[in-house]
C-alpha positions as CSV (number, residue, x, y, z in Angstrom):
1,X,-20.7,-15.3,-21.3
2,X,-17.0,-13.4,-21.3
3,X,-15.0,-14.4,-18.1
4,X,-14.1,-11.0,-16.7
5,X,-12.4,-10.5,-13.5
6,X,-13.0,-12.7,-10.6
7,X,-15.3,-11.0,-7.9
8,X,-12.2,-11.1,-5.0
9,X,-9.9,-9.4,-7.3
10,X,-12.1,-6.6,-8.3
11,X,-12.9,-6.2,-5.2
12,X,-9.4,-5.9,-3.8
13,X,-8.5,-3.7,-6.8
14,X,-11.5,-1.7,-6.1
15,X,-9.9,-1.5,-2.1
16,X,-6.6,-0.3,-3.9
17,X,-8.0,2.2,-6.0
18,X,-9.8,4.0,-2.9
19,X,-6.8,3.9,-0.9
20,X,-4.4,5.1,-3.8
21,X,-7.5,8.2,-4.0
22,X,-7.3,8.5,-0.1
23,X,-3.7,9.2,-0.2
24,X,-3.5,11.1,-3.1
25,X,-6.0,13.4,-2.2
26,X,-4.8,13.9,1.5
27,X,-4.3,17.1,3.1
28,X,-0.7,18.0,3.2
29,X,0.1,19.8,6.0
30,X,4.0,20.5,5.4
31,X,3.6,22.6,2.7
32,X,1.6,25.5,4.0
33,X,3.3,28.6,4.2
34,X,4.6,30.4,7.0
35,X,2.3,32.5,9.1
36,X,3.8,35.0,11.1
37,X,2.2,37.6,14.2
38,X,4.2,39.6,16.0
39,X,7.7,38.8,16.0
40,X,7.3,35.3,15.1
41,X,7.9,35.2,11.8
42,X,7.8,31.6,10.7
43,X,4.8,29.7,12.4
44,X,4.5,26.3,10.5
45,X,3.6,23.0,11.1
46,X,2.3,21.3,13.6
47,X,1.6,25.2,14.9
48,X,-0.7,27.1,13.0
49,X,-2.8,30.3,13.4
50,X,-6.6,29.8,13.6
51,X,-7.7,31.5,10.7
52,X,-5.2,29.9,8.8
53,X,-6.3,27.6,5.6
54,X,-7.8,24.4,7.3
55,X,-4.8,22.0,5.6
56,X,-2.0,24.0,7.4
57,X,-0.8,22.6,10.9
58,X,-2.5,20.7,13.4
59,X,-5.8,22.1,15.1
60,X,-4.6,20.9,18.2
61,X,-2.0,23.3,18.1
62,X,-3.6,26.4,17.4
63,X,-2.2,29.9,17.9
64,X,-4.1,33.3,17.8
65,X,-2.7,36.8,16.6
66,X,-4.4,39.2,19.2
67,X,-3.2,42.9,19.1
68,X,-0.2,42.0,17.4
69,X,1.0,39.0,19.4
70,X,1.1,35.3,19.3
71,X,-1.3,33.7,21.7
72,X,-1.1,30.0,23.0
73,X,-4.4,28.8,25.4
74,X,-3.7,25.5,26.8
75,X,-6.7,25.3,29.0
76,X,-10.1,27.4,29.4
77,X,-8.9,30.7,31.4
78,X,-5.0,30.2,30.2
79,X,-3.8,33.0,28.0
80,X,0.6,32.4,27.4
81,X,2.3,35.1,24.8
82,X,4.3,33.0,22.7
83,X,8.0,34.1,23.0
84,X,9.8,32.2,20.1
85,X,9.7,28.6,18.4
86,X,12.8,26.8,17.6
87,X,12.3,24.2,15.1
88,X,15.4,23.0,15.2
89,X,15.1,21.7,19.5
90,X,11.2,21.1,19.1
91,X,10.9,24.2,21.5
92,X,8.3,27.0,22.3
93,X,9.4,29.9,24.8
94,X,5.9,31.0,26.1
95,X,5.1,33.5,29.0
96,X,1.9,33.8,31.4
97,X,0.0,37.1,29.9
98,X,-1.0,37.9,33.5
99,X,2.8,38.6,34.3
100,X,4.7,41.4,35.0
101,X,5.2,43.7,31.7
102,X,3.0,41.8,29.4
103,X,-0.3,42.6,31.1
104,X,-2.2,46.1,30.9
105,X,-3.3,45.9,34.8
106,X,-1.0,47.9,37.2
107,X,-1.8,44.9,39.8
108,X,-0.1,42.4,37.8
109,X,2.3,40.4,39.9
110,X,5.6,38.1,38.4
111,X,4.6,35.4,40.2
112,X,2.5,33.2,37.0
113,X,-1.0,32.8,37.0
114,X,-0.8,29.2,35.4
115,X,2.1,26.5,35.8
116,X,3.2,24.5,33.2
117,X,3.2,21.0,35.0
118,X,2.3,17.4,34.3
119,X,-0.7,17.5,36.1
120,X,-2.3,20.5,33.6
121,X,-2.0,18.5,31.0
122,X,-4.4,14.9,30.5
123,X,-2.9,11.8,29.1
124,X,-3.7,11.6,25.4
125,X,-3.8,15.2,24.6
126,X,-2.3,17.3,22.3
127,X,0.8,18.2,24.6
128,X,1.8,14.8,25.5
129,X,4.8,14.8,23.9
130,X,6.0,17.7,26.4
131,X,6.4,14.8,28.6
132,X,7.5,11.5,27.0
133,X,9.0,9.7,29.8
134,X,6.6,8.7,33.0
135,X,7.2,10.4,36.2
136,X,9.1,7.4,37.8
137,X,11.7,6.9,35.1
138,X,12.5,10.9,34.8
139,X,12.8,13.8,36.6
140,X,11.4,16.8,36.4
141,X,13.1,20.4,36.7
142,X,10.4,21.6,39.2
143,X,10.1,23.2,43.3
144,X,7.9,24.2,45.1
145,X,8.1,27.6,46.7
146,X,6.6,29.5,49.6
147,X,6.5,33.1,49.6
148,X,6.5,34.7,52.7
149,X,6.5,37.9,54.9
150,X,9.4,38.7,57.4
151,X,9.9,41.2,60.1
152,X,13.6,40.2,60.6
153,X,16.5,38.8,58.4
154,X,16.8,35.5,57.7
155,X,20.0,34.0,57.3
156,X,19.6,30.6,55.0
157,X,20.6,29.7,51.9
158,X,17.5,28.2,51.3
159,X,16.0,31.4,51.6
160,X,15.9,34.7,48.9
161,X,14.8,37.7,49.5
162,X,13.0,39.2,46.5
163,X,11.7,42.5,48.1
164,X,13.3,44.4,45.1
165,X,11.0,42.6,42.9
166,X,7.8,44.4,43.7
167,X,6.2,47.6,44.4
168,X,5.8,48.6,47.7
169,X,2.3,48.5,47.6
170,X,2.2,44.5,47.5
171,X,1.8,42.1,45.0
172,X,-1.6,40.6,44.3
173,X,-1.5,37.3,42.9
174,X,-4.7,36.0,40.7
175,X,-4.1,32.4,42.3
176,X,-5.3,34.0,45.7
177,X,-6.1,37.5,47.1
178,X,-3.6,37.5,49.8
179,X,-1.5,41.2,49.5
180,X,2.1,40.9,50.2
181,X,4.5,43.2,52.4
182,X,7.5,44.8,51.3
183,X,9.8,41.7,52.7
184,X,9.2,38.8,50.6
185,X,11.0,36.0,50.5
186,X,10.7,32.4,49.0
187,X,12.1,29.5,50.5
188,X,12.8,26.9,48.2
């Protein structure tokens, strides 16, 4: 009988052959073309749109087009129009659809429906990387604000009146029911 190959080193050249196929035969991501909705123009990796081909971006990083504008959901309920990505500063401008202009109902308020802070966001997910740093060793560009009704002027610089900001029918906020006066403050 011939010799042949020793059984460890086929199998370890069998091992290499798989892996060289693995690799070779991975999905390349960075080499998807640009989608665009809206006025974004250049969505590319790690975003992608859904119906996009599956090898382009990362499906945890999903965008819609609906009616002509980019969509970003970052939780069940959460609907944010996407603004602009800068791929240069690893940045994405995004807006709460329930605010202001950008919503259809004439009840919609500018204070946002959903905030952007550590705690909507689970360790291991997809948005990590939002927040690299624990909350001890960084800090965090973030207040919390009371709004509030008053019959007379207040004189703090602590507090600022935003009366002009809304009708004079109230706000309505989706977070709670409560209608607001014509003097509104928030004291920060």
């Amino acid at each position: 009988m011939g010799r042949g190959i020793p059984f460890p080193a086929r199998l370890t050249l069998l091992v290499a052959l798989l892996l060289l196929h693995r690799i070779c035969s991975a999905k390349d991501t960075h080499h998807c073309a640009p989608s665009s909705c809206g006025d974004i123009c250049n969505i590319s990796y790690p975003f992608r749109l859904k119906d996009d081909p599956p090898n382009c971006g990362d499906f945890r990083y999903n965008l819609s087009c609906e009616n002509n504008r980019t969509v970003l959901r970052f939780f069940p309920g959460s609907e944010f129009y996407v603004k602009e990505i800068d791929y240069d500063n690893f940045t994405i401008r995004v807006v709460d659809g329930g605010v202001g202009d950008h919503h259809q109902d004439n009840h919609s308020s500018n204070i946002p429906r959903y905030f952007l802070t550590r705690g909507n966001f689970s360790d291991g997910g997809p948005y990590d990387t939002l927040f690299p740093y624990s909350s001890s060793s960084s800090h965090f560009i973030s207040n919390d604000v009371a709004f509030m009704r008053c019959e007379k002027p207040v004189k703090s610089p602590g507090y600022l009146n935003i009366s002009a900001c809304f009708d004079t029918n109230g706000v309505y906020s989706s977070n709670n029911s409560k209608r607001f006066g014509t003097s509104i403050g928030i004291w920060v």
